[in-house]
Kinemage of the C-alpha trace (Angstrom):
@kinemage 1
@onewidth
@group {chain A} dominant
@subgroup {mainchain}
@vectorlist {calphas} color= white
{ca unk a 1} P 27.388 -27.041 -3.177
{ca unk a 2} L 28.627 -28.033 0.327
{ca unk a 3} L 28.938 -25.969 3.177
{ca unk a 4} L 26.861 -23.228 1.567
{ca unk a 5} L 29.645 -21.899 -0.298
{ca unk a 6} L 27.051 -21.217 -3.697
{ca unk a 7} L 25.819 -17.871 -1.505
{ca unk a 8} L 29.230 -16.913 -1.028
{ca unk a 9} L 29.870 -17.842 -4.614
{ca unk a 10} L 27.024 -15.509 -5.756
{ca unk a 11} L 28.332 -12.506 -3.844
{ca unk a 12} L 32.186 -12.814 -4.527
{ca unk a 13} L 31.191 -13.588 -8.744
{ca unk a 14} L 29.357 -10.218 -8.634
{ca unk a 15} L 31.829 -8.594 -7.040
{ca unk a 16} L 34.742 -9.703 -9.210
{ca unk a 17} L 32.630 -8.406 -12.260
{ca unk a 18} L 32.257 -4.888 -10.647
{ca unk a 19} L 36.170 -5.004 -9.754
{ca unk a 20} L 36.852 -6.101 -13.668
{ca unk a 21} L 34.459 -3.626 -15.125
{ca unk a 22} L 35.450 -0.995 -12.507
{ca unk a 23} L 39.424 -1.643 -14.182
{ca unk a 24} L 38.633 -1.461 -17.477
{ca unk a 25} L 35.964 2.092 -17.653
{ca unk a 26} L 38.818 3.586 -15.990
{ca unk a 27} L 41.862 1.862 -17.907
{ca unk a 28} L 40.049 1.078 -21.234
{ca unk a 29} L 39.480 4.559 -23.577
{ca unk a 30} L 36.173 3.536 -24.881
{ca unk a 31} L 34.803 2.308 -21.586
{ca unk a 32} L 35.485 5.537 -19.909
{ca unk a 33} L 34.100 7.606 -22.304
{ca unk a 34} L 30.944 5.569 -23.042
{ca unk a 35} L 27.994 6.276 -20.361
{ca unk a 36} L 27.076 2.929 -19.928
{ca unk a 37} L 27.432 2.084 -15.847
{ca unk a 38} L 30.213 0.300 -14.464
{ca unk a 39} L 27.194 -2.526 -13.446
{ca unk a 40} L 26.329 -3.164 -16.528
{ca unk a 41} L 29.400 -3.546 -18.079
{ca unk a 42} L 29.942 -6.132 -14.946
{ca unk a 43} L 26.407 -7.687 -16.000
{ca unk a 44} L 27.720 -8.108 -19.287
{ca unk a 45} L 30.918 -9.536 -17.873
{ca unk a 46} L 29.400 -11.999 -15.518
{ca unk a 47} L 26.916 -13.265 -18.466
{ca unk a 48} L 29.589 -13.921 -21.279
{ca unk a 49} L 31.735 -15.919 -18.460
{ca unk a 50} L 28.240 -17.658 -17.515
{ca unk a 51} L 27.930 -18.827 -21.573
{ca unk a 52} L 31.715 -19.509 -22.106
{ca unk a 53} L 31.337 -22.476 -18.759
{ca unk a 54} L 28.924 -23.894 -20.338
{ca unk a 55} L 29.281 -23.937 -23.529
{ca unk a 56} L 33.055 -23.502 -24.459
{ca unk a 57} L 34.977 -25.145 -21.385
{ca unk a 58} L 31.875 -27.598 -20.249
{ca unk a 59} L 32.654 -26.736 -16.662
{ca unk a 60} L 28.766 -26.151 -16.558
{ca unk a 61} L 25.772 -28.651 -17.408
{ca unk a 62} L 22.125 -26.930 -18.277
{ca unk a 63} L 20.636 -28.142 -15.606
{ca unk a 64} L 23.055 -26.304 -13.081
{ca unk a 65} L 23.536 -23.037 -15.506
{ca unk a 66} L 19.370 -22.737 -15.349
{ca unk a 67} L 19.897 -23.064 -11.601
{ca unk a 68} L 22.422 -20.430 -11.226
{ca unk a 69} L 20.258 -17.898 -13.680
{ca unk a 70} L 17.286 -19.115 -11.363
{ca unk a 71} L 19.106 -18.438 -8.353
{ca unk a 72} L 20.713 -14.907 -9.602
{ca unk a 73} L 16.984 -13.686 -10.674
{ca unk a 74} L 15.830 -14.638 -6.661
{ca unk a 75} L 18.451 -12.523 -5.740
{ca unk a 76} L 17.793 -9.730 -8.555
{ca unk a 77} L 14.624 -9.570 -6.629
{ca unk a 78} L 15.817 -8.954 -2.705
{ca unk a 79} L 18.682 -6.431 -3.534
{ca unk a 80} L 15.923 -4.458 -4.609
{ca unk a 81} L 13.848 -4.346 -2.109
{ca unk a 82} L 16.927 -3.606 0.305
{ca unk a 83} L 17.488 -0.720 -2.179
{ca unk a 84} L 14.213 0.856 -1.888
{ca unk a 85} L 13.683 0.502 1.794
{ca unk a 86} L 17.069 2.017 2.426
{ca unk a 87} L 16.596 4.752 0.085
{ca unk a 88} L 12.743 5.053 2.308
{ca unk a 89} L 14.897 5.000 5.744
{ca unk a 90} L 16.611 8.703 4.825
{ca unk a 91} L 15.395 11.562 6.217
{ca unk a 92} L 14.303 14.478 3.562
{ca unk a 93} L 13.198 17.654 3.693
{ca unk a 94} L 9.296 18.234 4.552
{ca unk a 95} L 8.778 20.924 2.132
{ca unk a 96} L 5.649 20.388 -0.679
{ca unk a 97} L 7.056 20.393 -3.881
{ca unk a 98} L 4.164 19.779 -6.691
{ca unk a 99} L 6.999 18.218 -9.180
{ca unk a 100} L 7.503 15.621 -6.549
{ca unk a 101} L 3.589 14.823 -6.746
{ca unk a 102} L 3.275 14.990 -10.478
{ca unk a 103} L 6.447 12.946 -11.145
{ca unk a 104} L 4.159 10.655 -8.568
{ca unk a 105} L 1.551 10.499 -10.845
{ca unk a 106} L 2.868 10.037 -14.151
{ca unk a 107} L 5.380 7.053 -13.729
{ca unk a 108} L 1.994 5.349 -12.516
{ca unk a 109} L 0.481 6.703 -15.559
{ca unk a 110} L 3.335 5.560 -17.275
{ca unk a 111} L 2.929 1.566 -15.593
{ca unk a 112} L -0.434 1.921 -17.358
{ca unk a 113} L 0.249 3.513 -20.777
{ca unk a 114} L 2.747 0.311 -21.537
{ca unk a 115} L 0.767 -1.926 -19.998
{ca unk a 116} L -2.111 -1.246 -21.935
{ca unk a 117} L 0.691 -1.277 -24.971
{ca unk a 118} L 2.492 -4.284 -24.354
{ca unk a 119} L -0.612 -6.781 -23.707
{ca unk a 120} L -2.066 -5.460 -26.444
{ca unk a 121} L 1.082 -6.723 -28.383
{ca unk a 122} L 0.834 -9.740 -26.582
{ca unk a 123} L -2.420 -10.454 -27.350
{ca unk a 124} L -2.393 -9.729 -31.007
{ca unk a 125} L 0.922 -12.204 -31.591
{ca unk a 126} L -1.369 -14.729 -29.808
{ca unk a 127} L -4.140 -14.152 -32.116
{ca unk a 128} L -1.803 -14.395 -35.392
{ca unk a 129} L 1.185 -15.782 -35.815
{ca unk a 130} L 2.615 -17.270 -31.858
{ca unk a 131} L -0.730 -19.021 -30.436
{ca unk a 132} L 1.065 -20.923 -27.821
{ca unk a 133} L 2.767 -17.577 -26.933
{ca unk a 134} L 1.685 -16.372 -22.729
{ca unk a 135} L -1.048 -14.043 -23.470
{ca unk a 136} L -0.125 -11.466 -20.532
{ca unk a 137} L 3.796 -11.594 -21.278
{ca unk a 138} L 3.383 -7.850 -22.790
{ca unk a 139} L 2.390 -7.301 -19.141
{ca unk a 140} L 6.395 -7.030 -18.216
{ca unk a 141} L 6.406 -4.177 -20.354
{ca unk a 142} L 5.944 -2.043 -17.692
{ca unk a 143} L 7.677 -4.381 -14.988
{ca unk a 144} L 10.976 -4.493 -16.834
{ca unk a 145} L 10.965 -1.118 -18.389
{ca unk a 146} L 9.399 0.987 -15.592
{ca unk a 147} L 9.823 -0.717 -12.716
{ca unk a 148} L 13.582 -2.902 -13.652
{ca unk a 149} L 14.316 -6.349 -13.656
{ca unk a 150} L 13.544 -7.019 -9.588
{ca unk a 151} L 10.209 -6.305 -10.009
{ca unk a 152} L 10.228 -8.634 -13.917
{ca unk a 153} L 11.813 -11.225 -12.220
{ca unk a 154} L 9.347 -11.044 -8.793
{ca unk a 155} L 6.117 -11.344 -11.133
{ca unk a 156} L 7.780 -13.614 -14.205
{ca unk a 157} L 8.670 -15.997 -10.916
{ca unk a 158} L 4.969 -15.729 -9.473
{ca unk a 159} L 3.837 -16.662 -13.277
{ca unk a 160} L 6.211 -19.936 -13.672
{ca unk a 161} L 3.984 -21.553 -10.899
{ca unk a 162} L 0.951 -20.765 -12.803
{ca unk a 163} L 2.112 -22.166 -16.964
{ca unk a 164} L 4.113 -19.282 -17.752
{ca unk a 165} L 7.269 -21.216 -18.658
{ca unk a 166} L 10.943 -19.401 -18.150
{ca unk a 167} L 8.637 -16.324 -16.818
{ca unk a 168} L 11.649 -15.158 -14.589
{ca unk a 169} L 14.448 -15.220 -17.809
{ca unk a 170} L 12.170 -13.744 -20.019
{ca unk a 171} L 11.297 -10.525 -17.495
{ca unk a 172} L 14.744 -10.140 -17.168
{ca unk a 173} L 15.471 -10.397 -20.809
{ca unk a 174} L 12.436 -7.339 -21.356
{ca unk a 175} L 14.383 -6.014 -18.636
{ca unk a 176} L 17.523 -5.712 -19.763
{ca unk a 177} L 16.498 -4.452 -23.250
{ca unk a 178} L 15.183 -1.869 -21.332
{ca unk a 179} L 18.756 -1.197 -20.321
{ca unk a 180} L 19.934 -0.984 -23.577
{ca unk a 181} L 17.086 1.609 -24.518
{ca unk a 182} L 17.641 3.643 -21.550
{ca unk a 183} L 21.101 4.017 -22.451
{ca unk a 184} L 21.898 3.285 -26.339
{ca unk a 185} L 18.715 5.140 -27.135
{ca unk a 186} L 19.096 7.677 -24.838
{ca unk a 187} L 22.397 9.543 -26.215
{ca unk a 188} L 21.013 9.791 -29.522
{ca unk a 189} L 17.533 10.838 -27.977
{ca unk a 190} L 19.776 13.646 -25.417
{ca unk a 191} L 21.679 15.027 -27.994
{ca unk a 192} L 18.607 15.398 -30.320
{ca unk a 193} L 16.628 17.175 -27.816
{ca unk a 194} L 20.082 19.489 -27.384
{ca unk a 195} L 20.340 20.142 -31.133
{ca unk a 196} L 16.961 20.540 -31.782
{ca unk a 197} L 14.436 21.584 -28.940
{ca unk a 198} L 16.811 22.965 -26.020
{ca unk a 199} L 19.738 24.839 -27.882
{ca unk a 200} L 20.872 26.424 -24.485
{ca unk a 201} L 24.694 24.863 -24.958
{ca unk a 202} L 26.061 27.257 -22.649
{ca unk a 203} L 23.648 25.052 -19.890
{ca unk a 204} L 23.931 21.764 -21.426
{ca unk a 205} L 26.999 21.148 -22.078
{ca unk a 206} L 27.561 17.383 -21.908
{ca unk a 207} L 31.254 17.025 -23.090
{ca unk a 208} L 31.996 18.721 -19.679
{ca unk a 209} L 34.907 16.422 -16.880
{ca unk a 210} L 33.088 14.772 -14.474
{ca unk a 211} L 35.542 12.493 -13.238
{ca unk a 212} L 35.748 14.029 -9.812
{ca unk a 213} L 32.294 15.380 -9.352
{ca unk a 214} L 31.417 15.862 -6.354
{ca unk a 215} L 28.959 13.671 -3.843
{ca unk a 216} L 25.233 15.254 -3.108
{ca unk a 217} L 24.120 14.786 0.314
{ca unk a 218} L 27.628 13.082 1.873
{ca unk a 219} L 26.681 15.324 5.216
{ca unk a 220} L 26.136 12.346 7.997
{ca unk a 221} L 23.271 12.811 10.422
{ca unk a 222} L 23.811 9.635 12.792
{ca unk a 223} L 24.353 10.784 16.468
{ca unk a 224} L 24.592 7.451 18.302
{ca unk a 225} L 26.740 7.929 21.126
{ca unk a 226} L 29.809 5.293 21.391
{ca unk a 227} L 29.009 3.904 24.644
{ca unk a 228} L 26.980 1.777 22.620
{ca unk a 229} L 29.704 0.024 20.939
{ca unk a 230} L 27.883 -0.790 17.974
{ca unk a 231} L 28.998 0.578 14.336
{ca unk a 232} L 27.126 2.959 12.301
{ca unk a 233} L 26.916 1.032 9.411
{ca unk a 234} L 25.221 -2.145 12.119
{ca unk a 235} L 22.767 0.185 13.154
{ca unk a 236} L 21.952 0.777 9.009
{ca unk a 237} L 21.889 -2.641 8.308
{ca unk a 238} L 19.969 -3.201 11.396
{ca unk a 239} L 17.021 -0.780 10.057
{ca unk a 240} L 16.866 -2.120 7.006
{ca unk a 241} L 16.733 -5.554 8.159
{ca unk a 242} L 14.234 -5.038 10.708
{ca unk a 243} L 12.017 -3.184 7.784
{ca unk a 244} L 12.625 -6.217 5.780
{ca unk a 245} L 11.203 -8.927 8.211
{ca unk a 246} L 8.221 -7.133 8.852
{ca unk a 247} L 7.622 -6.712 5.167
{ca unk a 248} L 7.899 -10.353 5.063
{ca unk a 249} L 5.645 -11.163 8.060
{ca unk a 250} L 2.913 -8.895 6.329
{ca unk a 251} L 3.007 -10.871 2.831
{ca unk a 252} L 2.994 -13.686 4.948
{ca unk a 253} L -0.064 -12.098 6.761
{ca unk a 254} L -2.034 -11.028 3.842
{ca unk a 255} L -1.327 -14.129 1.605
{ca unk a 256} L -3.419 -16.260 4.545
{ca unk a 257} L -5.738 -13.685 4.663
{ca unk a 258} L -6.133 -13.794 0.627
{ca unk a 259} L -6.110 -17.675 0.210
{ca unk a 260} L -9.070 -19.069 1.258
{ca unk a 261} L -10.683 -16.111 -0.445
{ca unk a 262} L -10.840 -18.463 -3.958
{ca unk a 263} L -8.692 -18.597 -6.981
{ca unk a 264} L -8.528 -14.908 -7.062
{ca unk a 265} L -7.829 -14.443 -3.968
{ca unk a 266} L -5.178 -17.252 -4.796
{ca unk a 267} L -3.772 -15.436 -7.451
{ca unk a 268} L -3.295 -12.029 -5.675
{ca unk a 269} L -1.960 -13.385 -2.759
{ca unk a 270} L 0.725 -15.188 -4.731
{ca unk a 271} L 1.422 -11.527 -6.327
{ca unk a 272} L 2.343 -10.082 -2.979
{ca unk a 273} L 5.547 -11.766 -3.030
{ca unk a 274} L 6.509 -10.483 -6.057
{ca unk a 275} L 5.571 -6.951 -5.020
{ca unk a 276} L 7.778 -7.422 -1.899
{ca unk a 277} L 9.898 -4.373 -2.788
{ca unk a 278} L 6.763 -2.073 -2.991
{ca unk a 279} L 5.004 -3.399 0.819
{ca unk a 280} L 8.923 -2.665 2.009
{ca unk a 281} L 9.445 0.569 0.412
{ca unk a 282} L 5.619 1.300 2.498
{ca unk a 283} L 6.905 -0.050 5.561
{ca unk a 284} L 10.190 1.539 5.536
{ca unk a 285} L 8.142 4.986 4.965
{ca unk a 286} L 5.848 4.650 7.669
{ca unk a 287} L 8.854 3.634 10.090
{ca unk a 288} L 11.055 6.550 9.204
{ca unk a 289} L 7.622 8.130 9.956
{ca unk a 290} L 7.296 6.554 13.639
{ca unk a 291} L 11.050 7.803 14.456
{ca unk a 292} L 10.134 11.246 13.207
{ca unk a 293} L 7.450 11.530 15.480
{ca unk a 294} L 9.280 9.548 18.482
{ca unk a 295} L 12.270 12.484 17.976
{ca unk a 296} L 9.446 15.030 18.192
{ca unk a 297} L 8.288 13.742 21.278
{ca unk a 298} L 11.595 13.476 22.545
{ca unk a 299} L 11.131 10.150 23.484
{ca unk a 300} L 14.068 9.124 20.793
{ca unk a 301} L 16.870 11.140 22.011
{ca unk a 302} L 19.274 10.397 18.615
{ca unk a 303} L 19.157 10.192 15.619
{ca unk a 304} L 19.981 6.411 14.445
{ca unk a 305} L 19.711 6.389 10.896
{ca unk a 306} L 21.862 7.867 8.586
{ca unk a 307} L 21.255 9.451 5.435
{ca unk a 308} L 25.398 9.435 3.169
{ca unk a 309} L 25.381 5.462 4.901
{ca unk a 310} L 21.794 4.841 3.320
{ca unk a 311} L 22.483 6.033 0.021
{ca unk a 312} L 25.517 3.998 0.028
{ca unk a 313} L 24.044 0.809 1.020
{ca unk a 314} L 20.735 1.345 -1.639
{ca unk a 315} L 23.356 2.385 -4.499
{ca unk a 316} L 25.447 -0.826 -3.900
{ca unk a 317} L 22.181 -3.114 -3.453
{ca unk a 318} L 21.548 -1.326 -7.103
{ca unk a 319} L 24.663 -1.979 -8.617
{ca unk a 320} L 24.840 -5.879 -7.911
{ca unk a 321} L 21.312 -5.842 -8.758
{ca unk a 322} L 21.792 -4.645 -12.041
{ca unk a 323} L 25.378 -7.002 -12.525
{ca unk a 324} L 23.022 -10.038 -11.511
{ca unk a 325} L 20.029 -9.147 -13.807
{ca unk a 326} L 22.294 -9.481 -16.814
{ca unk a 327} L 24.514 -11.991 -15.868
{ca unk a 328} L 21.163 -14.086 -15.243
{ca unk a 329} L 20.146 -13.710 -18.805
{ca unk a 330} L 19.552 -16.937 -20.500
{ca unk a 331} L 20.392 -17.412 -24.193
{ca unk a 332} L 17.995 -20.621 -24.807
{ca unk a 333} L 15.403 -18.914 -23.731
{ca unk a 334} L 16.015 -15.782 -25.811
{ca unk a 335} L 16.100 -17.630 -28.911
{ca unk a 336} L 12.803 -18.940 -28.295
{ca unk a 337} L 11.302 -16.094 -27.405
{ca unk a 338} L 13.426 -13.752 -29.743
{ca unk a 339} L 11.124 -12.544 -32.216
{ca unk a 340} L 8.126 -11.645 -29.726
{ca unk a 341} L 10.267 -9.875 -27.334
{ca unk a 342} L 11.745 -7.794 -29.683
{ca unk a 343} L 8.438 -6.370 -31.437
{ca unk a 344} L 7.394 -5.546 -27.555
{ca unk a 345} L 10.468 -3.792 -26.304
{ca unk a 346} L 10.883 -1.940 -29.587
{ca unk a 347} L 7.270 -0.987 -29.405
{ca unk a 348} L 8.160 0.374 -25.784
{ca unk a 349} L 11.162 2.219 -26.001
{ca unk a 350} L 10.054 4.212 -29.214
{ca unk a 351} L 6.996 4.688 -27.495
{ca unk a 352} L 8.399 5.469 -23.945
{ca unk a 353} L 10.885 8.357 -25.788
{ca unk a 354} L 8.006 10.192 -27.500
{ca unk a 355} L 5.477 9.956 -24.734
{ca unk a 356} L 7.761 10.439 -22.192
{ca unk a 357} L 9.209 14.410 -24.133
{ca unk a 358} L 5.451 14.941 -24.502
{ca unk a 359} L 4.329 14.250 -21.019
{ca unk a 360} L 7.323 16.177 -19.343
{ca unk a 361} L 6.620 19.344 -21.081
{ca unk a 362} L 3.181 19.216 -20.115
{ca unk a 363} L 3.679 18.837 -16.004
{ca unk a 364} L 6.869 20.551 -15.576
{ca unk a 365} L 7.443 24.108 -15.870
{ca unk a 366} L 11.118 24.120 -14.714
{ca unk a 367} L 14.074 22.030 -15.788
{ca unk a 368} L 12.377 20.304 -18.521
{ca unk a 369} L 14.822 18.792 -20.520
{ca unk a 370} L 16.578 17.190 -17.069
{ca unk a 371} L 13.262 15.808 -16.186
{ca unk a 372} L 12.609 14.231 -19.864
{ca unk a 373} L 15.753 12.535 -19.822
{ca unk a 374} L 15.921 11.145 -16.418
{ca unk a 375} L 12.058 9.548 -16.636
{ca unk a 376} L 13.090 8.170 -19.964
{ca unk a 377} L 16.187 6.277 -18.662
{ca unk a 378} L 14.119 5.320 -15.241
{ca unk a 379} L 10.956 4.299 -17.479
{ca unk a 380} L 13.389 1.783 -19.551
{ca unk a 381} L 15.452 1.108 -16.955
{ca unk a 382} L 15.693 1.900 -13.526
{ca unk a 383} L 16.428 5.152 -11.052
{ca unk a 384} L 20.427 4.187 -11.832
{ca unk a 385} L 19.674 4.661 -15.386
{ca unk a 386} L 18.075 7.603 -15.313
{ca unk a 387} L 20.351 9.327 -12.769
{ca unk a 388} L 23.231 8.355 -14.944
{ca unk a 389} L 21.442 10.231 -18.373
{ca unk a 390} L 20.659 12.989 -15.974
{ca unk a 391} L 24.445 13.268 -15.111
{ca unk a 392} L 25.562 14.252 -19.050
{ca unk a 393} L 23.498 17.643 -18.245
{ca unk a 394} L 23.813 17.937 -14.692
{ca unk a 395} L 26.869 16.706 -13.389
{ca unk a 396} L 27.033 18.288 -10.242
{ca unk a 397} L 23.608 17.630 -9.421
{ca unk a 398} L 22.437 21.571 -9.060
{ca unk a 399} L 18.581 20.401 -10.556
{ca unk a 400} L 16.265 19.061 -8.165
{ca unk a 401} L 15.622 15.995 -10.588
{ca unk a 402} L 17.253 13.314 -8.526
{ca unk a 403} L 15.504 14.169 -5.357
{ca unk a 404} L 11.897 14.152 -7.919
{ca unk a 405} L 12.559 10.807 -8.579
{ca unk a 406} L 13.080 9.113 -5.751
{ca unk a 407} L 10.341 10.820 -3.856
{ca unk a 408} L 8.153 10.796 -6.996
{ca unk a 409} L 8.628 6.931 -6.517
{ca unk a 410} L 8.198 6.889 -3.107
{ca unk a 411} L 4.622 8.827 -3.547
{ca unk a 412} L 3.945 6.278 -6.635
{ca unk a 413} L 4.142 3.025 -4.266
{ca unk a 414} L 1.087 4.548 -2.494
{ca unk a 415} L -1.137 5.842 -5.405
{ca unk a 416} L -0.046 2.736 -7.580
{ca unk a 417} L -1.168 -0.035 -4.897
{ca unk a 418} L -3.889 -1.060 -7.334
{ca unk a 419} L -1.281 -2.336 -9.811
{ca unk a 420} L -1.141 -5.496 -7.726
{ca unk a 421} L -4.474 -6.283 -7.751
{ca unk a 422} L -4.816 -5.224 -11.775
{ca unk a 423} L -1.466 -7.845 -13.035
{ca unk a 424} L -3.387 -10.682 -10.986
{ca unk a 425} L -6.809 -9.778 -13.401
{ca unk a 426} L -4.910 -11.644 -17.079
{ca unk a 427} L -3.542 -14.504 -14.681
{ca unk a 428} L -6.327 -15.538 -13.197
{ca unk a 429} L -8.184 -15.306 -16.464
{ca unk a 430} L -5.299 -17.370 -17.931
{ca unk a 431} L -5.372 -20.178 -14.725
{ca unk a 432} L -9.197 -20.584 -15.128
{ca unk a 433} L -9.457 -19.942 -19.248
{ca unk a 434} L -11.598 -17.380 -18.994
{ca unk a 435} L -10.464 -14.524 -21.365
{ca unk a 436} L -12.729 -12.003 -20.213
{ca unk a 437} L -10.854 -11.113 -17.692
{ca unk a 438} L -8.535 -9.952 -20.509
{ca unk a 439} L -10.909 -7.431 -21.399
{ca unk a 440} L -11.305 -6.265 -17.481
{ca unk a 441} L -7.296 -5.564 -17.519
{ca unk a 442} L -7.953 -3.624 -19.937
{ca unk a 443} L -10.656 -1.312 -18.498
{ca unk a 444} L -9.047 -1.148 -15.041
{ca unk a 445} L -5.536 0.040 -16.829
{ca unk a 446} L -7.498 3.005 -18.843
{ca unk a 447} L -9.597 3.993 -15.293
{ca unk a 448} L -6.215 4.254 -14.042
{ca unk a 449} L -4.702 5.837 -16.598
{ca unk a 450} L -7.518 8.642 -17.033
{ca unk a 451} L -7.243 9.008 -12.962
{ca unk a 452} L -4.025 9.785 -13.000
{ca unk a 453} L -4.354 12.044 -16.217
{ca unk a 454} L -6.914 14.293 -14.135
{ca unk a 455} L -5.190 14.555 -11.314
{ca unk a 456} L -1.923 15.979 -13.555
{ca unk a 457} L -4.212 18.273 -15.167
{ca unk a 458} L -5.730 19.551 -11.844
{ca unk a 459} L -1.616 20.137 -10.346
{ca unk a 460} L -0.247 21.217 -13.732
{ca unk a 461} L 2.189 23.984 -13.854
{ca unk a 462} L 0.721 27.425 -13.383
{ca unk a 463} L -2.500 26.298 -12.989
{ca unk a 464} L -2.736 27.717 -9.525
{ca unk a 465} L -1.393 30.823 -10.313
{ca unk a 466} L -4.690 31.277 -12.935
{ca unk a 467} L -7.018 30.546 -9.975
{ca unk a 468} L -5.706 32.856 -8.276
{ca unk a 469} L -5.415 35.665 -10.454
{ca unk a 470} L -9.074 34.722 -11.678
{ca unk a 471} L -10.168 34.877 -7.650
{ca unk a 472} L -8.923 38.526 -7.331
């Protein structure tokens, strides 16, 4: 389109879906009472108007429609990564908290556990009945459900240039089945756990108003002074973008670092983009870490970034992330890949909801059933999804839960670095035919997976309480 009006087009289409879904979960009875988020009743929006231009009115050929789904899913993939590195930017409390650690641990135990699940899916439907099926597709298991579509779409991208064809529309597709586990599944799978396990209604009691609950954390902390005539929200922006370009010089870095290293050093080096949300959530970390230090030095005289504008900007960069992912979905390419997709989502969201109440109850002693339910919506969907199950227990936000996840996430990016190197193990043995390295994806997931298993066990609940009692 001329004059680059398609960018503006992109942005203004989201946003009418969020203003039309916004009108009818507060106009339209069922809307407001069901818990699915206002972005993914605009996803839904923006991907039955996508289908009705092109294949009702006309007003769309294939070609462009595949562009535009294309285009959304690069998108999907940088809102993202602004989300995370603003949500990285805040400044939090200090304090050790071991459920911050643990929740660390297990969702990259949990990238593992459906990993290991969905290629093994994958593999077997190759082997029987779908041999010219992408032997690592049950690899966006874990993408799509644990980490959301960004991160499916990053890698499914990354995987077009290497044979994997429509790798971007099919990520999002596992994606946003993830979506409708996280939150179709996960009302039954609350109220069970209510009924059944944690009876405490006088707690729980998820029929309660929380149409003006109130905002956590809206306390801001910016102390520019105004001779600087610039506006907080700039200085925000500013941060973020800053974090963003030096997250893309380092990709840029590493990949000519990686290159001439051979095919695999090819192959990872073409998964660094797709991981750009993970080396900006790390950069973003260590610079909130370099103004922490330059304020304790009192070399930085005030304080520039601010937390109630950060959350803002991450939870918006979520929510037309999420509208995009679904709008982006292509039908064509579901009803190829229908039938596999389903047996490997199903697969993982039956799995995810009886590993993930098993799990919980193991490494947390307090506030068990809020932790259960928000990992299960974040391991199908994303932190929006499992913030928004946590709200039908805790509406006000009095558990510590919220703050677990996001920290747990940021402490994940570190410990889970390997991931990178593990997804580029079935692609390279894909490029160069040589399944063994099938069989190494494998092994490396279980190492991981035991790793992190032993370190839970060693910061389990209680556990240092019995040390110490045995000491004395």
């Amino acid at each position: 389109m001329e004059n680059g009006w398609m960018i503006a087009l992109y942005f203004s289409g989201i946003a009418a879906c969020l203003g039309i879904a916004t009108v009818l979960k507060l106009k339209v009875k069922i809307f407001h009472k069901h818990l699915m988020p206002t972005s993914m009743l605009a996803g839904t929006i923006g991907f039955i108007a996508l289908q009705l231009a092109r294949y009702v009115f006309g007003w769309l050929s294939e070609d462009m429609l595949r562009q535009i789904q294309h285009e959304l899913g690069f998108l999907v993939s940088h809102l993202m990564a602004i989300g995370f590195i603003a949500l990285a930017l805040k400044d939090r409390n200090k304090k050790k908290n071991n459920d911050i650690v643990n929740t660390g641990y297990a969702i990259v135990k949990t990238y593992m556990v459906q990993g290991i699940l969905g290629f093994a899916i994958s593999l077997l439907l190759v082997k029987s009945f779908y041999p010219d099926l992408f032997p690592p597709l049950g690899m966006l298991l874990p993408l799509g459900f644990a980490q959301g579509p960004g991160q499916a779409v990053n890698i499914g991208i990354k995987w077009e240039e290497s044979g994997f064809t429509d790798g971007a529309n099919i990520g999002l597709a596992i994606a946003n089945l993830g979506f409708v586990w996280a939150l179709i599944g996960g009302v039954p799978f609350l109220n069970f756990l209510l009924k059944r396990v944690y009876k405490n209604q006088k707690k729980y009691n998820i029929h309660e108003v929380k149409d003006l609950e109130p905002e956590k954390d809206t306390r801001r902390t910016i102390s520019v002074p105004k001779s600087m005539h610039i506006d907080d929200l700039t200085i925000q922006l500013l941060l973020i973008g800053t974090a963003y370009l030096v997250t893309y010089l380092l990709i840029w870095g590493l990949q000519e670092l990686l290159t001439p290293l051979g095919s695999f050093g090819e192959t990872v080096s073409e998964m660094l983009w797709g991981f750009n949300f993970v080396i900006g959530t790390v950069v973003a970390l260590v610079a909130r870490g370099i103004i922490d230090r330059l304020r304790v030095k009192r070399i930085m005289h005030h304080k520039y970034a601010d937390n109630y504008l950060l959350q803002r900007i991450s939870s918006a960069s979520f929510d037309f992330m999420i509208t995009a992912s679904l709008a982006a979905v292509s039908l064509s390419v579901l009803r190829t890949n229908l039938v596999p997709i389903l047996i490997i989502t199903t697969a993982g969201g039956l799995f995810t909801m009886v590993y993930c109440f098993f799990l919980c109850r193991w490494i947390y002693k307090d506030e068990q059933l809020e932790h259960i339910v928000a990992l299960y919506g974040t391991w199908t969907g994303t932190i929006t999804t499992g913030i928004a199950l946590l709200r039908e227990i805790d509406p006000y936000s009095k558990s510590r839960v919220s703050e677990n996840l996001v920290l747990g996430s940021g402490f994940a990016i570190f410990i889970g670095f390997p991931l990178m190197f593990i997804l580029a193990l079935p692609l390279h043995g894909f490029k160069v035919n040589q399944p063994i390295f099938y069989f190494w994806t494998f092994v490396a997931m279980i190492a991981m997976d035991i790793l992190m298993t032993v370190l839970l066990y060693l910061n389990r609940p209680g556990k240092k309480e019995k040390v110490q009692k045995t000491g004395k």
